[in-house]
C-alpha positions as CSV (number, residue, x, y, z in Angstrom):
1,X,0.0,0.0,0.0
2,X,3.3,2.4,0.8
3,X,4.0,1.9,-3.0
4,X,1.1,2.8,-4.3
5,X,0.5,6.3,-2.2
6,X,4.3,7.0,-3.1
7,X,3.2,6.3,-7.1
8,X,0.0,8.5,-6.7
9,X,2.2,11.1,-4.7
10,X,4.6,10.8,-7.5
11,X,2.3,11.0,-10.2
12,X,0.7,14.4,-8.5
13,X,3.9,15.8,-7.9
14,X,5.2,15.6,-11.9
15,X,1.8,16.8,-13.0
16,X,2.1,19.9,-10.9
17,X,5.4,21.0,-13.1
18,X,3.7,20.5,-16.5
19,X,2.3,23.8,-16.6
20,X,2.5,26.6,-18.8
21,X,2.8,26.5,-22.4
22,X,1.2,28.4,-24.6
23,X,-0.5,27.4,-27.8
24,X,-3.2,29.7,-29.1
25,X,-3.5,27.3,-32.1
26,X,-4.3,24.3,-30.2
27,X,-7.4,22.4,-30.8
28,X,-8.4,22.4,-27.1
29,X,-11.7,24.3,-25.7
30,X,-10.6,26.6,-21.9
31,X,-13.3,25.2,-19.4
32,X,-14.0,22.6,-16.3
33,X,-12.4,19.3,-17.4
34,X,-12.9,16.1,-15.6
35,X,-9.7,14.0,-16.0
36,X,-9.0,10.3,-15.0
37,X,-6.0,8.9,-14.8
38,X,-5.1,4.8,-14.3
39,X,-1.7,3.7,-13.1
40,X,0.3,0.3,-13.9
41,X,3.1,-0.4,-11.3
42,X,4.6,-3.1,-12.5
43,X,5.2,-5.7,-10.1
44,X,2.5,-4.3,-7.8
45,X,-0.3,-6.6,-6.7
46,X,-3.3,-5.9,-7.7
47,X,-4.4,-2.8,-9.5
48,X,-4.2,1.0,-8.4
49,X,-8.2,2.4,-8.8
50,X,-7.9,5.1,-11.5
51,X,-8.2,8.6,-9.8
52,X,-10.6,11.5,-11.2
53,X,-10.4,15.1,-10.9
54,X,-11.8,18.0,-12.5
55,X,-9.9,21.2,-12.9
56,X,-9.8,24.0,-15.4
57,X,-8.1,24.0,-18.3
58,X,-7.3,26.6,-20.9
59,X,-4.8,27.1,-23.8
60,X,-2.5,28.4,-21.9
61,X,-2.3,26.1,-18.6
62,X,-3.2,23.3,-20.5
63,X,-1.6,20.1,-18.4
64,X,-3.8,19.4,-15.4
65,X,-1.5,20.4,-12.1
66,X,-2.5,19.1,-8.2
67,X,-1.3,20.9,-5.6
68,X,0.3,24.2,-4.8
69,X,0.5,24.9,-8.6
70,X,4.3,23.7,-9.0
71,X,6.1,25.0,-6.1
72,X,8.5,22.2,-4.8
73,X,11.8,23.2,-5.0
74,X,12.7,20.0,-5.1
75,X,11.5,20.0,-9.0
76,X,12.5,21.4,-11.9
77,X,10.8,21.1,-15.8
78,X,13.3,20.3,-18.2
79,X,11.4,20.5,-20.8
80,X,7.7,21.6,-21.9
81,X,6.7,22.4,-25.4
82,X,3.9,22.1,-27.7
83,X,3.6,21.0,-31.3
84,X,0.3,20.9,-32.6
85,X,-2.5,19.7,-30.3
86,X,0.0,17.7,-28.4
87,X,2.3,18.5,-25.5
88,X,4.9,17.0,-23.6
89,X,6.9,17.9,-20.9
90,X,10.1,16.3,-18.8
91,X,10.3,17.1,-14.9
92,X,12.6,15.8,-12.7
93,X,12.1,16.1,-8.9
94,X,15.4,15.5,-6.7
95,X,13.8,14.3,-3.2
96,X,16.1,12.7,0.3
97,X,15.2,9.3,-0.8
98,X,16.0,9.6,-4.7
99,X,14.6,10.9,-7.6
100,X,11.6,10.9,-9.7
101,X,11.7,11.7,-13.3
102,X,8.6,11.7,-15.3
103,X,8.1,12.4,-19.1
104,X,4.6,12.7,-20.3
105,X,2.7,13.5,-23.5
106,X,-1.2,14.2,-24.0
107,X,-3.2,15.2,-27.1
108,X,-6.1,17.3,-27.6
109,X,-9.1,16.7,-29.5
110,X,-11.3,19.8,-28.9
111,X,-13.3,18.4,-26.1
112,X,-11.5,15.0,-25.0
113,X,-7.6,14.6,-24.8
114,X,-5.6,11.2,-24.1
115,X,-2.3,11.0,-22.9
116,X,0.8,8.6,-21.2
117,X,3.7,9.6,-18.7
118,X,5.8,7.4,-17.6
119,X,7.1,7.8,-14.1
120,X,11.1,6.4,-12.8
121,X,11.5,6.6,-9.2
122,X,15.5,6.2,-8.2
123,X,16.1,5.4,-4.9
124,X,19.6,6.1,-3.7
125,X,21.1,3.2,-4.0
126,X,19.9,3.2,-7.9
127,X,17.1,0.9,-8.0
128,X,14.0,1.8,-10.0
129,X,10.3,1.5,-10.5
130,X,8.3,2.3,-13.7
131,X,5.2,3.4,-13.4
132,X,3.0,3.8,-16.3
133,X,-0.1,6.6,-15.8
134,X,-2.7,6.4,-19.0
135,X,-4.7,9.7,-19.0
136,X,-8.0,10.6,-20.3
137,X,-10.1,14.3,-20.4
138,X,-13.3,15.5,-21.3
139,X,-14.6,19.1,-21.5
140,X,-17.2,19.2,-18.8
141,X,-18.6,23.0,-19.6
142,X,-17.2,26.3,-18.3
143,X,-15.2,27.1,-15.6
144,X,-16.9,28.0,-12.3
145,X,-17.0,31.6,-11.6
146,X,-16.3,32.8,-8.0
């Protein structure tokens, strides 16, 4: 069960740093988007329930981000860029017991996007786990106002 809250954790934490590009051509619509996400551990038993979120989403913050909108120092994005209706990103987050690198890529279809990122977690003694989040979107309407 450790495993699995340090894979969720892990997955959160490289989602926060996929934040801003901007790509004013993209075929994605701003509004409340509801987003589930299923993780493969390999090697863990049984499976990890998918997660679901909703969170808005425009053009120009267009990769869904959990917590304090990416402000670990621990992490850095080493890449982010956009090329057509698909982005990717590279983060790398240097914690006390190792390091979690995550690359990810997602593509938009106006009102649905798909996407993979693949998550290593390094201890420090070197060993790794994979771990393998599929994600799905779909345009739920317009942001809330408050």
């Amino acid at each position: 069960m450790k495993a699995a809250v340090f894979a969720v954790a892990a997955i959160a934490l490289a989602l926060v740093w996929c934040g801003a590009a901007q790509a004013a051509d993209m075929n994605m619509k701003d509004g409340l988007w509801e987003i589930t996400t299923k993780t493969e551990m390999k090697g863990m038993p049984g499976n990890i329930p998918p997660t679901v979120m909703k969170q808005c989403l425009t053009k120009k913050d267009s990769v869904p981000q959990q917590g304090d909108k990416g402000k670990n120092p621990n992490c850095k994005m080493t890449e982010n860029k956009i090329s057509g209706n698909t982005v990717s990103w590279t983060s790398v987050c240097k914690e006390k017991d190792g390091t979690i690198e995550s690359k990810g890529q997602m593509t938009y279809k106006g009102d649905t996007f798909d996407g993979t990122m693949v998550t290593t977690m390094k201890d420090r003694g070197g060993k790794a786990q994979v771990i393998t989040s599929k994600m799905s979107g779909k345009r739920l309407g317009p942001c809330d106002k408050k």
